[in-house]
PDB file as gemmi writes it, atoms N, CA and C in Angstrom:
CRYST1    1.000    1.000    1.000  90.00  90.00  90.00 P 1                      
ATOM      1  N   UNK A   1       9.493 -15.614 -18.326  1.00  0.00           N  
ATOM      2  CA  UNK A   1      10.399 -14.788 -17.569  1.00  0.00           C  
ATOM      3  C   UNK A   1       9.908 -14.715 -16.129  1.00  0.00           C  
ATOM      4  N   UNK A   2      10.613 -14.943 -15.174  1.00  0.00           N  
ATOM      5  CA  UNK A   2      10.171 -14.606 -14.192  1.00  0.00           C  
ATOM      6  C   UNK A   2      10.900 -13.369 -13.426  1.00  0.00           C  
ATOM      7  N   UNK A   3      10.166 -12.606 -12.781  1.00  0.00           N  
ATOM      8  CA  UNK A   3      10.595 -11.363 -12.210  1.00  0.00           C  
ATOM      9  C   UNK A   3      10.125 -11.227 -10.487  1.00  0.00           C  
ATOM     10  N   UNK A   4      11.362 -11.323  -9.305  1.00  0.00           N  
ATOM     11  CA  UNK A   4      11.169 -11.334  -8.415  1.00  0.00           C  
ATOM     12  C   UNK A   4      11.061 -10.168  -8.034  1.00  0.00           C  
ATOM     13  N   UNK A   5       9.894  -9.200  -7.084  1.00  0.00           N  
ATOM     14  CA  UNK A   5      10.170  -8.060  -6.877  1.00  0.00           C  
ATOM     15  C   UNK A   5       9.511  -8.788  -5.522  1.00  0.00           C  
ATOM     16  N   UNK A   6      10.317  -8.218  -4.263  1.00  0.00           N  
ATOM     17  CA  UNK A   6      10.112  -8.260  -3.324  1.00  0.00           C  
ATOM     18  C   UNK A   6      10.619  -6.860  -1.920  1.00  0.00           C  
ATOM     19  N   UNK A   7       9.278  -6.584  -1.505  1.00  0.00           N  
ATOM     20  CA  UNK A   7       9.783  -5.132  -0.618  1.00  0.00           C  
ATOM     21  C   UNK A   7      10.402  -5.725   0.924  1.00  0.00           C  
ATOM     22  N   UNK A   8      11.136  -5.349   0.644  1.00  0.00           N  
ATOM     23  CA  UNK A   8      11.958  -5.286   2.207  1.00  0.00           C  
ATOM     24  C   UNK A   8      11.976  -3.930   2.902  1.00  0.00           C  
ATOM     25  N   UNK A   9      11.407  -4.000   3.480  1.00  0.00           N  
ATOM     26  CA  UNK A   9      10.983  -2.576   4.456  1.00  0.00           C  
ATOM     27  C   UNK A   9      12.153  -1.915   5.281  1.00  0.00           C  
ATOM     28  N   UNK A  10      13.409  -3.030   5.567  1.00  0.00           N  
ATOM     29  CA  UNK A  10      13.995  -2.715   6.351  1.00  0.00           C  
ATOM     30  C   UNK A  10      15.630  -2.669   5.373  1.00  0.00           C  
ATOM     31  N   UNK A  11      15.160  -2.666   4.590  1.00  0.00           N  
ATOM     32  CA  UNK A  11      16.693  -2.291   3.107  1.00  0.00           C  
ATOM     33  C   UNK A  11      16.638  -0.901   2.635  1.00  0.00           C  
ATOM     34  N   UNK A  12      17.516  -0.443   3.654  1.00  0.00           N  
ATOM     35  CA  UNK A  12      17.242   1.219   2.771  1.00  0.00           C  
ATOM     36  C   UNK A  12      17.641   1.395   1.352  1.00  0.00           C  
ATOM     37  N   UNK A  13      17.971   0.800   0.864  1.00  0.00           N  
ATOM     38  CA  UNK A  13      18.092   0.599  -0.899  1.00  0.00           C  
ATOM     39  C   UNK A  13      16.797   0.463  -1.714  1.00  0.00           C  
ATOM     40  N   UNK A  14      15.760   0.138  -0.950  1.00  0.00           N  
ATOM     41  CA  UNK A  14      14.410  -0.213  -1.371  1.00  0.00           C  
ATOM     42  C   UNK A  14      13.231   1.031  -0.823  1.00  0.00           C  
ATOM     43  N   UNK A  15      13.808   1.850  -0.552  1.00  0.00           N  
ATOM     44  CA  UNK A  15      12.990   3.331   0.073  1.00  0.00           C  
ATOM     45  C   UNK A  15      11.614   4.151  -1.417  1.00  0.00           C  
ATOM     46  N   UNK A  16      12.706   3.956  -2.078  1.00  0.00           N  
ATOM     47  CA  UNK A  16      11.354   4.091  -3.594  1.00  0.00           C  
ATOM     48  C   UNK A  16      10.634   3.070  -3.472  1.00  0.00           C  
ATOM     49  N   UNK A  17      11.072   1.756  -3.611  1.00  0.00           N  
ATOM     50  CA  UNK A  17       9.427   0.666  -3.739  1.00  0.00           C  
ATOM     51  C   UNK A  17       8.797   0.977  -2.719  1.00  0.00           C  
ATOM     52  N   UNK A  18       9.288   1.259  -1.130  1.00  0.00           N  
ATOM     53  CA  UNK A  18       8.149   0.975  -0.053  1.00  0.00           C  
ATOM     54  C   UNK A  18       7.272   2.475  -0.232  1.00  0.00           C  
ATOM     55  N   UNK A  19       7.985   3.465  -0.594  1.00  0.00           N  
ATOM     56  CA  UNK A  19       7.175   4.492  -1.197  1.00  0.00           C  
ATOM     57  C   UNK A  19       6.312   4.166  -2.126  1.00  0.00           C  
ATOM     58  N   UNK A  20       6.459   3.526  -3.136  1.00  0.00           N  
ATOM     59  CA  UNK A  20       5.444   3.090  -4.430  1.00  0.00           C  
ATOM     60  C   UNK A  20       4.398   2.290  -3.491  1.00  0.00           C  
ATOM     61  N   UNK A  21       4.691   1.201  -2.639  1.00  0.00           N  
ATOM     62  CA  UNK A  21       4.022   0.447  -2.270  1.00  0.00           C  
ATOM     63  C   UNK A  21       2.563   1.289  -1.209  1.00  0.00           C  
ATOM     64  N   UNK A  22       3.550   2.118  -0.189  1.00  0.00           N  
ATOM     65  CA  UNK A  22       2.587   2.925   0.789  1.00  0.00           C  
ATOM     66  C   UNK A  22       1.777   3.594  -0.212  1.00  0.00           C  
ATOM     67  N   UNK A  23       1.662   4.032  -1.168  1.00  0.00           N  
ATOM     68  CA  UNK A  23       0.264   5.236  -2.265  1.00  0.00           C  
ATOM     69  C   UNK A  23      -0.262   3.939  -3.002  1.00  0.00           C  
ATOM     70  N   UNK A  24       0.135   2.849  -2.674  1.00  0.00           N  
ATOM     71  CA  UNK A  24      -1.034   1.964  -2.987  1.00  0.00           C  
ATOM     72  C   UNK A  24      -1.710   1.352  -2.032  1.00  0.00           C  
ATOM     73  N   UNK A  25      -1.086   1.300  -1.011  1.00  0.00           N  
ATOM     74  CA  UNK A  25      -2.079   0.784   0.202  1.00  0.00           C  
ATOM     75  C   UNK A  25      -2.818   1.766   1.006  1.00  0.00           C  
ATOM     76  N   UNK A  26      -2.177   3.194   0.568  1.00  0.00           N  
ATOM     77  CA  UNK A  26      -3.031   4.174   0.964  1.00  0.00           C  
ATOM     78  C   UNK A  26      -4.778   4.063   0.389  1.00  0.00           C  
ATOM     79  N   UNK A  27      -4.809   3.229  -0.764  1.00  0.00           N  
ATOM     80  CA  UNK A  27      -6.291   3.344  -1.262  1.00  0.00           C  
ATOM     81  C   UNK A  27      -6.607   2.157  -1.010  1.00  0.00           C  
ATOM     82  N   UNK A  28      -6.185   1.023  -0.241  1.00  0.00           N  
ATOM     83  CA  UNK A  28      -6.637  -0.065   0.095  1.00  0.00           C  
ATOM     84  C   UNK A  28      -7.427   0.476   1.570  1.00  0.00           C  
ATOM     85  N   UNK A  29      -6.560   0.802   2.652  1.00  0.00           N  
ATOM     86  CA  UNK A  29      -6.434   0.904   3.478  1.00  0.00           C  
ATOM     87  C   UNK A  29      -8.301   1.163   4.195  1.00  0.00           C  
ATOM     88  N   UNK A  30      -9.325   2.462   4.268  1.00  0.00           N  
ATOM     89  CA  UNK A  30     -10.080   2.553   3.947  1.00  0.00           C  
ATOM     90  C   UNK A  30     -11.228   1.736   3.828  1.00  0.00           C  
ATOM     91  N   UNK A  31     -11.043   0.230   3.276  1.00  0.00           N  
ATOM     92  CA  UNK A  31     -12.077  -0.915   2.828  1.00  0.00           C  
ATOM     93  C   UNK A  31     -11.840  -1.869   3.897  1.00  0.00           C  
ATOM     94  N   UNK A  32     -10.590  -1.512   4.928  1.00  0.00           N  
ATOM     95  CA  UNK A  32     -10.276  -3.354   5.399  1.00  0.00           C  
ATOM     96  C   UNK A  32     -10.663  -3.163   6.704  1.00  0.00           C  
ATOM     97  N   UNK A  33     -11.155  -2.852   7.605  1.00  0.00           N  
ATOM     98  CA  UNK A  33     -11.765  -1.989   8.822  1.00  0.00           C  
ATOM     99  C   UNK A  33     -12.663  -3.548   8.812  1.00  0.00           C  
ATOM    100  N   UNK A  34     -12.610  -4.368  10.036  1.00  0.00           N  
ATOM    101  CA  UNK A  34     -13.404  -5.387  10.458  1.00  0.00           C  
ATOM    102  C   UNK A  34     -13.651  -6.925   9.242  1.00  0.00           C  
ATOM    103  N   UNK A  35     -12.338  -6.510   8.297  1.00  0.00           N  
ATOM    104  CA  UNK A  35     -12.161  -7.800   7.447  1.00  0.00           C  
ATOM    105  C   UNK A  35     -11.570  -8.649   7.981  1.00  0.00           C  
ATOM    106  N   UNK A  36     -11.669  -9.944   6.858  1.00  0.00           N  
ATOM    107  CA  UNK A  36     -10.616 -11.045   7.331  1.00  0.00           C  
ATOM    108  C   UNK A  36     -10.120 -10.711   5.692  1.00  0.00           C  
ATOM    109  N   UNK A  37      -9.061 -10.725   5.730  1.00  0.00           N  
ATOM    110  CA  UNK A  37      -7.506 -10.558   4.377  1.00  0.00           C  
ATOM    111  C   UNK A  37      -6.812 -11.519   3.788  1.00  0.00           C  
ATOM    112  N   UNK A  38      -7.210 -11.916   2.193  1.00  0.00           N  
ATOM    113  CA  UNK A  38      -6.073 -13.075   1.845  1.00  0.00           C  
ATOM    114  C   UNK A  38      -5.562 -11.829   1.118  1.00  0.00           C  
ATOM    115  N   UNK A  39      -3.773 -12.135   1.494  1.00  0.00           N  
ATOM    116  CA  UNK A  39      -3.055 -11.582   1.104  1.00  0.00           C  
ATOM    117  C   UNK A  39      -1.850 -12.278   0.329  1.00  0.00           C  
ATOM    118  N   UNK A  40      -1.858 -12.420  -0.939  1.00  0.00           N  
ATOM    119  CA  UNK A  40      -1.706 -13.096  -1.704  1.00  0.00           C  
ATOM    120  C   UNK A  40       0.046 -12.380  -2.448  1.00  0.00           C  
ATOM    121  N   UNK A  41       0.982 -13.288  -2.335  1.00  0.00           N  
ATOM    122  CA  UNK A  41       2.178 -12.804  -2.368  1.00  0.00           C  
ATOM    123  C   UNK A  41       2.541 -12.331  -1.241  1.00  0.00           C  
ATOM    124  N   UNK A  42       2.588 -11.950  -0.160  1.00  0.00           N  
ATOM    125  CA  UNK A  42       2.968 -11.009   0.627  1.00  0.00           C  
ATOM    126  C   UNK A  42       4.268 -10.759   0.889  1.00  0.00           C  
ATOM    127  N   UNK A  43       5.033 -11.374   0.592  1.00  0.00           N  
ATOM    128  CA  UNK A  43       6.739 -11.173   1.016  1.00  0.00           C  
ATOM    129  C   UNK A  43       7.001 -11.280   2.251  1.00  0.00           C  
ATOM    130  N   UNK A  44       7.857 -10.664   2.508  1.00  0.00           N  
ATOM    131  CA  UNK A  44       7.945 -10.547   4.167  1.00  0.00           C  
ATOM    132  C   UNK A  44       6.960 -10.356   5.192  1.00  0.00           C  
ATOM    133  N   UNK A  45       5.445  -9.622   4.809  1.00  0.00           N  
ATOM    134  CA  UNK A  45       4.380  -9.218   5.190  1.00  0.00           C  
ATOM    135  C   UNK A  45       4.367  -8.147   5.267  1.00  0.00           C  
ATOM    136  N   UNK A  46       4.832  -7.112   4.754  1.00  0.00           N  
ATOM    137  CA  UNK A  46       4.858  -5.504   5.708  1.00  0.00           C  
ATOM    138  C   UNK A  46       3.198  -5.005   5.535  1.00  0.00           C  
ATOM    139  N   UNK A  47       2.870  -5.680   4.146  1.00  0.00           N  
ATOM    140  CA  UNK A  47       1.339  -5.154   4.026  1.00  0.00           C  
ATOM    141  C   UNK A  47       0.459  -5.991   4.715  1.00  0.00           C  
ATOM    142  N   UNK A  48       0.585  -7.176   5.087  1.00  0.00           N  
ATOM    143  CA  UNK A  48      -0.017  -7.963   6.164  1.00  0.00           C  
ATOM    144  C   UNK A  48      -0.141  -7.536   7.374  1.00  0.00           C  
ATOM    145  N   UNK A  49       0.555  -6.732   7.714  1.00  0.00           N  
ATOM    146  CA  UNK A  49       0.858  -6.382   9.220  1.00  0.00           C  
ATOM    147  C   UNK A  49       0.099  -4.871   9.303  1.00  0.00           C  
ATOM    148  N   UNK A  50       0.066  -4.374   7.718  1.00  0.00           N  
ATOM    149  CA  UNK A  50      -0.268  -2.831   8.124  1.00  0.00           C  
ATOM    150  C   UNK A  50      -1.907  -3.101   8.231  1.00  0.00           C  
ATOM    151  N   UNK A  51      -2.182  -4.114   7.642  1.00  0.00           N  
ATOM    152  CA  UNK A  51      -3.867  -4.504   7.475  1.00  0.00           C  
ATOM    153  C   UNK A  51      -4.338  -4.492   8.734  1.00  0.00           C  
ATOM    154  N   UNK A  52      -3.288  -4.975   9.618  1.00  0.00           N  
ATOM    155  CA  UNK A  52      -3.815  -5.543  11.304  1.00  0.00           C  
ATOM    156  C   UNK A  52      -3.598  -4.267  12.253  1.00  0.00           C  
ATOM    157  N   UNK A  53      -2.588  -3.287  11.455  1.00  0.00           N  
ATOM    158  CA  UNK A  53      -2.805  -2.286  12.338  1.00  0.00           C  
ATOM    159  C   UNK A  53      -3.754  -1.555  12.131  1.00  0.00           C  
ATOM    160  N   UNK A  54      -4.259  -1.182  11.031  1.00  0.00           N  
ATOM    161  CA  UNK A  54      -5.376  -0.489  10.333  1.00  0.00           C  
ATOM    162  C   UNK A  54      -6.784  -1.251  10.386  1.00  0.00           C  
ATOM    163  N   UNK A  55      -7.496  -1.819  11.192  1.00  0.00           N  
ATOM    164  CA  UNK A  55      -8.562  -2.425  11.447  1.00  0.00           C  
ATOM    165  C   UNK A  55      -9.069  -3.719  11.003  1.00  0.00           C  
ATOM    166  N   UNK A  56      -8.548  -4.523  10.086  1.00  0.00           N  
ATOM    167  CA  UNK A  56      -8.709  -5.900   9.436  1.00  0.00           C  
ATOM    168  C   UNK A  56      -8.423  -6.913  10.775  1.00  0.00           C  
ATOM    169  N   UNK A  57      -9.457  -7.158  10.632  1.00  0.00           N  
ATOM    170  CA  UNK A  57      -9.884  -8.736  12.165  1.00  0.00           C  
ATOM    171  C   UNK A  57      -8.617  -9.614  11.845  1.00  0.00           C  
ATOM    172  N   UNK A  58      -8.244  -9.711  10.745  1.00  0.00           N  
ATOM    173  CA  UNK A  58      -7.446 -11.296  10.387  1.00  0.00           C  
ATOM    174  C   UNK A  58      -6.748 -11.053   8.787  1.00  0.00           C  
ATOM    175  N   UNK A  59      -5.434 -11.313   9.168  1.00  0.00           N  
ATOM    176  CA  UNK A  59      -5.183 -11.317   7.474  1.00  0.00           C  
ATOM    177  C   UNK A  59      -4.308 -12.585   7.786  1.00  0.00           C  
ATOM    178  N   UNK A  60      -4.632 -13.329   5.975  1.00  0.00           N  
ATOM    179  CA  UNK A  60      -3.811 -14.557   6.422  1.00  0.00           C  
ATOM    180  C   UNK A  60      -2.327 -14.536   4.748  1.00  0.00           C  
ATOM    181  N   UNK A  61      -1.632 -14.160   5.018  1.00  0.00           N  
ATOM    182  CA  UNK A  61      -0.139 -13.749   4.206  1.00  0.00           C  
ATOM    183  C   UNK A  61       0.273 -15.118   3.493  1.00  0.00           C  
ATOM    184  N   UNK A  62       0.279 -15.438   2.232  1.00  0.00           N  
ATOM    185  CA  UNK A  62       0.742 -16.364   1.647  1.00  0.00           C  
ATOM    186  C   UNK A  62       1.817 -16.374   0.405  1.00  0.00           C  
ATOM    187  N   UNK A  63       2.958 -16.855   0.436  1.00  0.00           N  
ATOM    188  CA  UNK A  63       4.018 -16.481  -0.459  1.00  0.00           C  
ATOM    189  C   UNK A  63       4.526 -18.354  -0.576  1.00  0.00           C  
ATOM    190  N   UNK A  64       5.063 -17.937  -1.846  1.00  0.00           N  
ATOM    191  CA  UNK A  64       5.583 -19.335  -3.162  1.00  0.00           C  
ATOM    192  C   UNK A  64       7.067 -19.751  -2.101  1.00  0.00           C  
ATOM    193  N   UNK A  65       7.770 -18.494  -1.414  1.00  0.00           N  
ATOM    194  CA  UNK A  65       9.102 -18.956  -0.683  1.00  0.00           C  
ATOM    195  C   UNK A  65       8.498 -19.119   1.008  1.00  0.00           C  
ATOM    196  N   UNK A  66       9.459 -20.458   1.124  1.00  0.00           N  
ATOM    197  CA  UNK A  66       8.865 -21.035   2.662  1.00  0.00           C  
ATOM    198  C   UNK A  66      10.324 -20.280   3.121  1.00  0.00           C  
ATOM    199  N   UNK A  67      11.355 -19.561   2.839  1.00  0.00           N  
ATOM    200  CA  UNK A  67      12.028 -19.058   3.739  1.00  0.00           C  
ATOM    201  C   UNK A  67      11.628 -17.771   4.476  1.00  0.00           C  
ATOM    202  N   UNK A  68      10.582 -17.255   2.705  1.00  0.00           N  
ATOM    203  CA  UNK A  68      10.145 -15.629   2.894  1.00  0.00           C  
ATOM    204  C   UNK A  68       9.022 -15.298   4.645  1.00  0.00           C  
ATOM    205  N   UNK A  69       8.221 -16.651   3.749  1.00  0.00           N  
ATOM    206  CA  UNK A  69       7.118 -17.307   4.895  1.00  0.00           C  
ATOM    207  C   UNK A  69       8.086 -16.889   6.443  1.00  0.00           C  
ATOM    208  N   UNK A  70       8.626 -17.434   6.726  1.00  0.00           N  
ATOM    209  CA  UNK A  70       9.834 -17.606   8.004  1.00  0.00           C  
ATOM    210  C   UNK A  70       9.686 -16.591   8.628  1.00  0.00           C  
ATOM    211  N   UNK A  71      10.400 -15.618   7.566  1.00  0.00           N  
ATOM    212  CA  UNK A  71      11.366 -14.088   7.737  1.00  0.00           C  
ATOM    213  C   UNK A  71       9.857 -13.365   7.774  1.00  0.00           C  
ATOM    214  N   UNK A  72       8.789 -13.693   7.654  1.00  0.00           N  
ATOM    215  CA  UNK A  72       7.529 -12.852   7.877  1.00  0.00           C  
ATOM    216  C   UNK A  72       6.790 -13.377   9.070  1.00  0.00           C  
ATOM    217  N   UNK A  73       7.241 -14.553   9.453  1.00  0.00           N  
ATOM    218  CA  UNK A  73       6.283 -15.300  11.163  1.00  0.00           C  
ATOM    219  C   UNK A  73       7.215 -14.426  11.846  1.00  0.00           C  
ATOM    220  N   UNK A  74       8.780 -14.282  11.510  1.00  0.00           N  
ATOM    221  CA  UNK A  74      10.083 -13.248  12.890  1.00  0.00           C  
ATOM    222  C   UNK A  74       9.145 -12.348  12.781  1.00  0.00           C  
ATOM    223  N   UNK A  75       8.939 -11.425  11.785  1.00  0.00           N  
ATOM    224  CA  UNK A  75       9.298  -9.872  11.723  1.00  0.00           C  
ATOM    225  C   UNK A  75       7.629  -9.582  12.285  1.00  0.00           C  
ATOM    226  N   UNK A  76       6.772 -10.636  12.278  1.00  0.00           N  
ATOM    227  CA  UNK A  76       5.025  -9.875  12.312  1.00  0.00           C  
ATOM    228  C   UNK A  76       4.646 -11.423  12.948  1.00  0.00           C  
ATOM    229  N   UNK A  77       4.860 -11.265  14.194  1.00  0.00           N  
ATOM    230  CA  UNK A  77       3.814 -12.445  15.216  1.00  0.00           C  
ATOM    231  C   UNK A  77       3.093 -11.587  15.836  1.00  0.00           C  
ATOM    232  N   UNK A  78       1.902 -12.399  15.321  1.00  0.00           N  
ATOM    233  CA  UNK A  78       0.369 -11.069  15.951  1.00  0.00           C  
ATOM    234  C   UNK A  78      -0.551 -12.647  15.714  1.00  0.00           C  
ATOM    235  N   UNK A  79      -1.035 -12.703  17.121  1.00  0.00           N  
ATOM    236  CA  UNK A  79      -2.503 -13.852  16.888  1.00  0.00           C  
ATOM    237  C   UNK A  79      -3.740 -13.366  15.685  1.00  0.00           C  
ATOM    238  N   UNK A  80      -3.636 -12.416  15.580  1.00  0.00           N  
ATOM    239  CA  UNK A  80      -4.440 -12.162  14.195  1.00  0.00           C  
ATOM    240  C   UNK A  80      -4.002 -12.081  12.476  1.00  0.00           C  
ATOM    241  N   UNK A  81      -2.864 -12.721  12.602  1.00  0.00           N  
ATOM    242  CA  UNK A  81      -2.210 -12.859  11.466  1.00  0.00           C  
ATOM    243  C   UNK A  81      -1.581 -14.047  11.194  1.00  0.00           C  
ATOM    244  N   UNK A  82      -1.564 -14.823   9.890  1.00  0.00           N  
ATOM    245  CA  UNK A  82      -1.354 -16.088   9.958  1.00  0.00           C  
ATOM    246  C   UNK A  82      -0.594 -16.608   8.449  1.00  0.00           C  
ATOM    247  N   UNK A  83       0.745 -16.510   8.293  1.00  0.00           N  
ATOM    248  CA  UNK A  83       1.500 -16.808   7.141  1.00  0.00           C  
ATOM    249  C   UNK A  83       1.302 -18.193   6.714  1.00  0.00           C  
ATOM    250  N   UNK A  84       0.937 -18.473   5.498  1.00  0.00           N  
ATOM    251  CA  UNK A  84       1.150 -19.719   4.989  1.00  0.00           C  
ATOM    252  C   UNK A  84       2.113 -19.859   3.557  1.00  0.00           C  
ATOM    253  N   UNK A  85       3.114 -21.151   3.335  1.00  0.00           N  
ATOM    254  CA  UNK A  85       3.382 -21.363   2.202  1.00  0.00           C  
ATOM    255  C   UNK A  85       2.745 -22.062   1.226  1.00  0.00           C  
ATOM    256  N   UNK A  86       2.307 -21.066   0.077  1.00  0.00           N  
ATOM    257  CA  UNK A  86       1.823 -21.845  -0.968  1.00  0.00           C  
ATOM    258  C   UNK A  86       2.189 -21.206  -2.361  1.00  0.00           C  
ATOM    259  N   UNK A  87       1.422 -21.741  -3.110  1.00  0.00           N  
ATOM    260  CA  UNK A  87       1.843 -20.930  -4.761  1.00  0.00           C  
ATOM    261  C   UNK A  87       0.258 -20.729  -5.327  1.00  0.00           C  
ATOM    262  N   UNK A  88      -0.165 -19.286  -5.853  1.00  0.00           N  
ATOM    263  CA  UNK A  88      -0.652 -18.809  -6.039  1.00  0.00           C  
ATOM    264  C   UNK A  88      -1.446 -18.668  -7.042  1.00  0.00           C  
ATOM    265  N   UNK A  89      -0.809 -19.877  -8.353  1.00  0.00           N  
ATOM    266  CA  UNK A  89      -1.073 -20.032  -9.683  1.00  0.00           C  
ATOM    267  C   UNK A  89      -2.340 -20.644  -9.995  1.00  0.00           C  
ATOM    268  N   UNK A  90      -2.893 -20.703 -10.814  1.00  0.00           N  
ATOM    269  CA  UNK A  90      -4.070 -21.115 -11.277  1.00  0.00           C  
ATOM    270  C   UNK A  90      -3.847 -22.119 -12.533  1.00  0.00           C  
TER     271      UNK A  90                                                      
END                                                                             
């Protein structure tokens, strides 16, 4: 089965996930102060981007869709952040 869940930050229809999502990055947040970040799935990036505002040197955002990839280089161009397409599987 596959199950796409993807947060769009900017879909007000999606206001519960980015809520679910923020009380989990609230306990990330805390550890990433002068990291470099693989961020693995990232979707659009919204959590990629919050890493770079919140002290992480470098996060590098990687998702299975090269369109998602795209719609995350528009929405979060920052020289310290760096989207790649790949797939994640082992």
């Amino acid at each position: 089965m596959n199950v796409v869940e993807r947060l769009d930050e900017e879909d007000p229809n999606q206001e519960w996930l980015l809520n679910f999502h923020r009380e989990i990055y609230s306990h990330i947040i805390p550890f990433i102060k002068n990291k470099n970040i693989l961020d693995i799935a990232c979707g659009f990036g919204y959590a990629t981007n919050l890493y770079i505002q919140n002290g992480a040197s470098s996060v590098t955002g990687v998702d299975i869709s090269e369109e998602t990839i795209n719609e995350a280089k528009r929405r979060y161009n920052n020289k310290n952040i760096n989207f790649l397409q790949g797939n994640a599987k082992i």
